[in-house]
N, C-alpha and C positions, 0 to 999 in steps of 0.2 A: 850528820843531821842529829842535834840533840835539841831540836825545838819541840814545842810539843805541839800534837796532831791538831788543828782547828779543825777538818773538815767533819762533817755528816760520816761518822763509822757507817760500813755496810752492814746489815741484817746479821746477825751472829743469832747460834743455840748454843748457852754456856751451860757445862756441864763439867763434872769431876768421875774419874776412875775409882775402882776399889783401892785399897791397897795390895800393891805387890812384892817380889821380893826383888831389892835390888841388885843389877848388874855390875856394880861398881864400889859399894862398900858392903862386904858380906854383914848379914845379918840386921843388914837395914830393909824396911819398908819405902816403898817410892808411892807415893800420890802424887796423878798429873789433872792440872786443872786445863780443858779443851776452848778454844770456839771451833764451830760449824762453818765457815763463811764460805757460800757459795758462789757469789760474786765479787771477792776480794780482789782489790786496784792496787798495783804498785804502792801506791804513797801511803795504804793502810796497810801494806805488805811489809812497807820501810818500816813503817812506827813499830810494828809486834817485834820484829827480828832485832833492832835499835834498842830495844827494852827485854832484851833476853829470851822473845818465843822461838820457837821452833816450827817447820813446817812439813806436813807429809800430804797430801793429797788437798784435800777441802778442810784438814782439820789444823787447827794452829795450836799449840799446847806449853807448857811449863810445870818442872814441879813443884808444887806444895806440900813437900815431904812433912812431918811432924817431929819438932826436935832436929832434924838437919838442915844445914844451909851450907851444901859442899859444892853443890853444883855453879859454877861461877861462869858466867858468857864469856868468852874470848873475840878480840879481833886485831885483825894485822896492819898495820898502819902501811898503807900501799908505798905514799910516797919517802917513809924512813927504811923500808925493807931492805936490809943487808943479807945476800947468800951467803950460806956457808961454802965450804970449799969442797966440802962431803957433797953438797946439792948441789954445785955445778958438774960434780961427778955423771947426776943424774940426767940433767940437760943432753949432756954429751952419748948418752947411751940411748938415747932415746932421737936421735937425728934423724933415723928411717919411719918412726912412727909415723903414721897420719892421726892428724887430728880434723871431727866433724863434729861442728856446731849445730843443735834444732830442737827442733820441739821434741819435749819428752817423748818417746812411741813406747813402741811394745813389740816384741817378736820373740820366737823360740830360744833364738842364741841370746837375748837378754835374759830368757826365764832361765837358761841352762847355764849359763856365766854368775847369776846371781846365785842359783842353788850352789854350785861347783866351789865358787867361793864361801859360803857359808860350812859347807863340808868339811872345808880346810880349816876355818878360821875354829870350828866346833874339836876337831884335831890338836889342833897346835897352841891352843889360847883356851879350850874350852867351853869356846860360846854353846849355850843354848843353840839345838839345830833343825830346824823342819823344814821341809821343802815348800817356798815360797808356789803358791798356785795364781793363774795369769790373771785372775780378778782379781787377787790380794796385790800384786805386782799394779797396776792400775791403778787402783783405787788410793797406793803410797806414794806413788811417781809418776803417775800420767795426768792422772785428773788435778784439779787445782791449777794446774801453772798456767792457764790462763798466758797473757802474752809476756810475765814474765821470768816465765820457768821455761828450761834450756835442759839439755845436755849434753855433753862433751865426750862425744863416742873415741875412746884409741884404739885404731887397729894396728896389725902386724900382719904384713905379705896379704892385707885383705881380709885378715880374721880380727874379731872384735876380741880385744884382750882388756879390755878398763871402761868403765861407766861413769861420769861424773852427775850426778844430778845438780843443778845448781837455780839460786836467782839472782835474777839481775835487778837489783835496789836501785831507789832515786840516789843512795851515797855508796855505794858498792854491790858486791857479789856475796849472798848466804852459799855458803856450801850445804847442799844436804846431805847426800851420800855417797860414798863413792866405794865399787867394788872392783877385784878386776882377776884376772887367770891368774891361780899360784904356779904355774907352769913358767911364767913370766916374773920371777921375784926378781932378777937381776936384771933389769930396768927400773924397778923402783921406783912403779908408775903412781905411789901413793905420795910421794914426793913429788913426783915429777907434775903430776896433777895439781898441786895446791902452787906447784913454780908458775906453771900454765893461766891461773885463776890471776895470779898477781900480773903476769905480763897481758893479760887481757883486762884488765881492771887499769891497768896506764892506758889502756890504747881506749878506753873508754872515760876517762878522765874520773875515774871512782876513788875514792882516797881507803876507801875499808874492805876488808875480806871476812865477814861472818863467818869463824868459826866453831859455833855452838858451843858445849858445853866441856869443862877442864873441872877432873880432881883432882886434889892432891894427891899423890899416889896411887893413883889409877892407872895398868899400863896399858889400856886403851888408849888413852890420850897423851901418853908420854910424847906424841913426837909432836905435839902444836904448839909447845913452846919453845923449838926450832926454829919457829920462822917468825924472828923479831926485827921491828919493833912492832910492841903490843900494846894493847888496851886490855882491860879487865873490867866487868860488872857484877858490881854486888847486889843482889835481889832482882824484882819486876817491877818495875814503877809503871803504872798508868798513862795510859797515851795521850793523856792531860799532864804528864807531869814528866819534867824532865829525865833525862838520862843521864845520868853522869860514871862516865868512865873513866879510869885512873891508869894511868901508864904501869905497865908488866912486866916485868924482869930486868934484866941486866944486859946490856946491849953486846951480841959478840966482836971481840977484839978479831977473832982470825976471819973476818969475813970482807966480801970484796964486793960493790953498789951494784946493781944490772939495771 
């Protein structure tokens, strides 16, 4: 969908952040400009994500860094996606998982799954780390998604190991987040998770997978130009005004169709 939006937008409060410091090129400032939209409809939900916003609760947001323009949208062309041979690795390790689809919720083993992971990821990467509290947990991942925000629970032997938040667009699937037990690195459920989005995105006849944001050399993001074939967007155009995406990367040679 790169038509531009005709209908009646919902009710929006636009507003901008301080500046802060970014997560992703040291020594840069991040300004994000927000909407408020309390009753946000799929097809107004399509247009923001289709032009580069992002979504966490009731807020929709992008940055307007000052002097930078690194941050680039990505997305996975459903029906060109070639696996790797590395990622069918992942498939196969992952046979006895269960997978459950529903409405965002909320419970202790998501609060304690999300901290546990963040703990780790503050360890071994460095992230910035505080313990998510269950009205901050909500108010990122429950509220908003309206009928169509989902997530994609993985267990193991019954215990929830992975969280996918996601939406489901009038042209695909936005990934929002996804965290999951470092206890579990050998499954490879952060792979296997985005394999999962594109087999559910055919069975839904979706052609794109919103992957938010890619920098160049950022290794947050280094593994979502893995999963090719892409699209790339430069800047935010207006929901009046087209989108235009451009094919990304280099298509891989050692890979096999699913």
């Amino acid at each position: 969908m790169n038509s531009k939006f005709t209908d009646v937008p919902p009710k929006s409060t636009d507003f901008s952040m301080l500046d802060y410091d970014c997560a992703y090129i040291k020594g840069n400032k991040v300004r994000m400009s927000y909407k408020h939209i309390e009753n946000a409809t799929q097809a107004y939900n399509t247009a923001l994500i289709n032009r580069g916003w992002r979504r966490f609760g009731h807020y929709y947001f992008h940055p307007i860094c000052a002097g930078c323009n690194e941050c680039k949208s990505l997305r996975i062309d459903v029906n060109n996606f070639k696996v790797r041979k590395s990622q069918k690795k992942a498939i196969k390790r992952n046979k006895e998982t269960e997978i459950i689809i529903q409405k965002p919720s909320l419970s202790q083993a998501h609060i304690n799954l999300y901290n546990k992971y963040h703990s780790y990821k503050h360890e071994q990467d460095d992230w910035s780390h505080r313990n998510i509290a269950p009205r901050e947990y909500k108010e990122n991942f429950v509220d908003g998604a309206h009928d169509f925000g989902k997530e994609v629970l993985y267990l193991v032997d019954g215990e929830l190991v992975g969280v996918d938040l996601i939406d489901i667009l009038d042209d695909g699937i936005s990934s929002i987040y996804f965290y999951y037990d470092p206890d579990y690195l050998n499954l490879s459920l952060g792979t296997y998770s985005l394999l999962y989005q594109i087999e559910l995105a055919k069975v839904l006849d979706l052609p794109w997978i919103y992957l938010g944001y890619w920098v160049d050399g950022c290794k947050a993001f280094a593994y979502k130009p893995n999963f090719q074939r892409q699209e790339i967007l430069d800047g935010f155009p207006k929901v009046d005004e087209i989108s235009d995406w451009k094919e990304f990367g280099i298509p891989i040679e050692s890979t096999v169709k699913i």
